[in-house]
C-alpha positions in Angstrom: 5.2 -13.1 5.6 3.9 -13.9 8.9 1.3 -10.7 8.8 0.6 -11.4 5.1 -0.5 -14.9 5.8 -2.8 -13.4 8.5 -4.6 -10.4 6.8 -5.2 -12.3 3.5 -7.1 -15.2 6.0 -9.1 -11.9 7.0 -9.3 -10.0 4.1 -8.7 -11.9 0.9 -9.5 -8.7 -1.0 -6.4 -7.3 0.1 -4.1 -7.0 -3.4 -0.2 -5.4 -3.7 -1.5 -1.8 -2.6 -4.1 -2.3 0.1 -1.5 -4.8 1.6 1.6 -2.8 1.6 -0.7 -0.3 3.1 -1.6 -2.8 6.0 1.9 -3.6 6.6 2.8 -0.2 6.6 0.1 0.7 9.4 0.7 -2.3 11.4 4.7 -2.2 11.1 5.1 1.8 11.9 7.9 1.0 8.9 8.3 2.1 5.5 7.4 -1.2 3.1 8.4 -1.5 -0.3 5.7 -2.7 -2.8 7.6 -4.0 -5.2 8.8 -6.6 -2.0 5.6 -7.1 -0.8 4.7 -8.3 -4.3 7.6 -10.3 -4.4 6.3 -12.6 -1.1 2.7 -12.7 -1.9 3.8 -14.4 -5.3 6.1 -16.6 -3.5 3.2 -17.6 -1.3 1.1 -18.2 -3.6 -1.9 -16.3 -2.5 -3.8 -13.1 -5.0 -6.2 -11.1 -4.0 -9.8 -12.4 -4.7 -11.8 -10.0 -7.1 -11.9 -10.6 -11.2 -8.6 -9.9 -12.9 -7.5 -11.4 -16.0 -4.9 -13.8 -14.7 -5.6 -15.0 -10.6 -3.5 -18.1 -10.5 -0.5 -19.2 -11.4 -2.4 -21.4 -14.7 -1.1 -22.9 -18.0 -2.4 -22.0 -21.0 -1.1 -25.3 -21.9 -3.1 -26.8 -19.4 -6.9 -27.3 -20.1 -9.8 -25.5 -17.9 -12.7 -27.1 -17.0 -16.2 -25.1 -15.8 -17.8 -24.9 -12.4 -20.4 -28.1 -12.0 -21.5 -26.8 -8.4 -23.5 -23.5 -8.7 -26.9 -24.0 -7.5 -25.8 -27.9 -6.6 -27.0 -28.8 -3.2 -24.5 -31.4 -1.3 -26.9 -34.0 0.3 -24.0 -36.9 1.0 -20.4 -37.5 1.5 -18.2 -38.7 -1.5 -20.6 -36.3 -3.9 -17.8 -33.7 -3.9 -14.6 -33.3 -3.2 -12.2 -30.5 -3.0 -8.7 -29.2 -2.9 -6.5 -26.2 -2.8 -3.2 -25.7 -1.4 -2.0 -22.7 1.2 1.4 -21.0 2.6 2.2 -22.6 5.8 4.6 -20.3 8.0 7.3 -21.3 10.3 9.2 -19.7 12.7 12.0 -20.1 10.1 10.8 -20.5 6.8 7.8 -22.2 5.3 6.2 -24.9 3.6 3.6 -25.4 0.8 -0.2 -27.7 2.5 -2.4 -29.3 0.4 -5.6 -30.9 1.6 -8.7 -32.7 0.0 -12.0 -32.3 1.8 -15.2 -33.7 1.6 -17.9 -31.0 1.2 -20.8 -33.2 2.9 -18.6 -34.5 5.8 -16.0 -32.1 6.0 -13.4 -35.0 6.3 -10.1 -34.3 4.9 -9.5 -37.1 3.5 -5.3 -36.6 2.7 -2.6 -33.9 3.1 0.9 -33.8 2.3 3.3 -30.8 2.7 6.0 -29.3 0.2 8.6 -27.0 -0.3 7.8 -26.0 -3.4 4.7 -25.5 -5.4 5.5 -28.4 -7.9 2.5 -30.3 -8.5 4.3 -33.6 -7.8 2.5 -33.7 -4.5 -0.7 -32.8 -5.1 -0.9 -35.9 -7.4 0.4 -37.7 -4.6 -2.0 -36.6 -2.0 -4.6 -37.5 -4.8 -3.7 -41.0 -5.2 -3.7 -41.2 -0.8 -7.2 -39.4 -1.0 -8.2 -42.5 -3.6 -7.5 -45.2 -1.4 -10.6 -44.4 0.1 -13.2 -44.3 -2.0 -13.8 -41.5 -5.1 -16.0 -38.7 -5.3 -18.9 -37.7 -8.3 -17.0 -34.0 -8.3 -13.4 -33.2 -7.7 -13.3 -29.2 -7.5 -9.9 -27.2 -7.8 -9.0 -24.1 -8.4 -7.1 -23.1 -12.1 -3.7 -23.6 -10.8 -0.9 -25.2 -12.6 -1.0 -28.3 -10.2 -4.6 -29.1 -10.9 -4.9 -28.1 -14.7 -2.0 -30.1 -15.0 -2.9 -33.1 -17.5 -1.5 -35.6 -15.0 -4.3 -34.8 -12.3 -7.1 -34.5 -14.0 -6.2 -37.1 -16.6 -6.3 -39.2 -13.2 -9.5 -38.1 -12.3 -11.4 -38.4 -15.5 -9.4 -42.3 -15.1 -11.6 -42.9 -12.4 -14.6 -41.2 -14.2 -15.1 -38.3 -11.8 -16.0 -35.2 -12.7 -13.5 -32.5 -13.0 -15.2 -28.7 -11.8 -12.6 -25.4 -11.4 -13.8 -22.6 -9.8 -13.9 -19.5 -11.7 -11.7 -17.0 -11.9 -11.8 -14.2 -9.2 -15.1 -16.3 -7.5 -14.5 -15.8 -4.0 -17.0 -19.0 -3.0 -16.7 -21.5 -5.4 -14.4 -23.2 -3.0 -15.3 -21.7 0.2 -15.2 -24.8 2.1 -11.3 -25.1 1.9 -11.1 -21.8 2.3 -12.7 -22.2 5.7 -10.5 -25.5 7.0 -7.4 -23.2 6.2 -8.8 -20.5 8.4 -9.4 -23.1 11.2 -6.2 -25.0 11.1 -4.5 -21.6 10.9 -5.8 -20.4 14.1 -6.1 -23.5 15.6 -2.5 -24.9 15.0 -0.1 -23.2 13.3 -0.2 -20.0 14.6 -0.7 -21.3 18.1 2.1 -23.7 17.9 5.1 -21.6 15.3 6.6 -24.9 14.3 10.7 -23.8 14.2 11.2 -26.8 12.2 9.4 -28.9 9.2 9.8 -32.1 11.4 8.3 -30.5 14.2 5.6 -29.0 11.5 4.7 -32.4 10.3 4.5 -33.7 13.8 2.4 -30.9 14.8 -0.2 -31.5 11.7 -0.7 -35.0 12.1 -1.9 -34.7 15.7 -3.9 -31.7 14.4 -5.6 -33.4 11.5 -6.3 -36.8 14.1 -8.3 -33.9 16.2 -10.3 -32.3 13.3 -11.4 -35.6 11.5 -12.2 -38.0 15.0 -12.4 -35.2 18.0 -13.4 -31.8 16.7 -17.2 -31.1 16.9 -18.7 -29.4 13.8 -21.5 -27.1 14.4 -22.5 -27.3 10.7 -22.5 -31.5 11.4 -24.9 -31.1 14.4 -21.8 -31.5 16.9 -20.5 -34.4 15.2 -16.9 -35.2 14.3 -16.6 -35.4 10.5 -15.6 -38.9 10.8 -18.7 -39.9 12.6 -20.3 -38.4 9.1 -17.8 -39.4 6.5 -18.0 -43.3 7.4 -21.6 -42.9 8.5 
């Protein structure tokens, strides 16, 4: 799962076939499709081109359109943004959601799951609230965030609600970006062997990225320094 987690942050193309392939190559081992199918649905991650069904949705759930195409992000709190990504650990692995600022880059709240149930993304929500609320909340069409419980919470507040589209490989290209930094930054670097020592681990980590880690795109500020600005 390990190597799956790795070429998908390279190569998000990469469905069933061209990824059994991969593991075949790498590996020098026979690999069974049908099983790598079987752990890229379990991790949640698909590969990005347009497909009729790309994420694990509702049809019970409603969709909302994209509100950001052509939009340009001039301050922090205009939009925010969330997804959720496979965490691997030396034994096992957990489920990460985050919500960033676009402007600032600040993630504003995390929280990590063992399961994809969308209990925690509302949670992480409700932390991200507490300090402040943006014009724009973007998600993908996943169960958790078509779920009538988030974005009944949003609309609450009277933000926004934009999804990206299906099989749009940029509409949230921001998150997709902090998961390739933490990645190679942290988790990779450190193989938590434990979720205690995994929580640990990202707590320091997300201190460093919001107050300590310079931004090239923020003129070699800390997204803190933006955020609260």
């Amino acid at each position: 799962m390990r190597l799956i987690d790795e070429q998908f942050l390279r190569a998000p193309i990469y469905g069933v076939p061209r990824m059994t392939e991969y593991l075949a190559q790498t590996t020098q081992r026979a690999v069974n499709d049908k099983r790598v199918r079987r752990l890229m649905r379990l991790m949640g991650v698909q590969a990005i081109y347009p497909q009729p069904r790309t994420t694990l949705g509702s049809r019970a759930n409603a969709v909302f359109p994209y509100l950001l195409r052509g939009v340009e992000i001039v301050r922090p709190n205009q939009v925010w943004s969330t997804d959720i990504t496979y965490v691997p650990m030396r034994q096992g692995f957990m489920y990460l959601v985050a919500i960033l600022d676009w402007y600032s880059r600040y993630v504003l709240a995390w929280e990590l799951s063992n399961t994809l149930d969308g209990e925690f993304c509302l949670t992480t929500l409700e932390h991200a609230l507490q300090l402040g609320k943006p014009e724009i909340f973007n998600t993908d069409q996943g169960a958790q965030f078509t779920a009538q419980a988030f974005t009944g919470r949003l609309q609450a507040e009277g933000i926004r609600v934009s999804m990206d589209g299906r099989g749009r490989a940029f509409d949230n290209i921001f998150v997709e970006r902090l998961w390739r930094t933490v990645k190679y930054e942290d988790l990779y670097i450190n193989d938590y062997a434990s979720v205690a020592e995994l929580l640990v681990g990202l707590t320091r980590y997300w201190y460093f990225y919001n107050h300590e880690r310079l931004h090239q795109s923020l003129g070699y500020h800390p997204p803190v320094s933006v955020h609260f600005a």
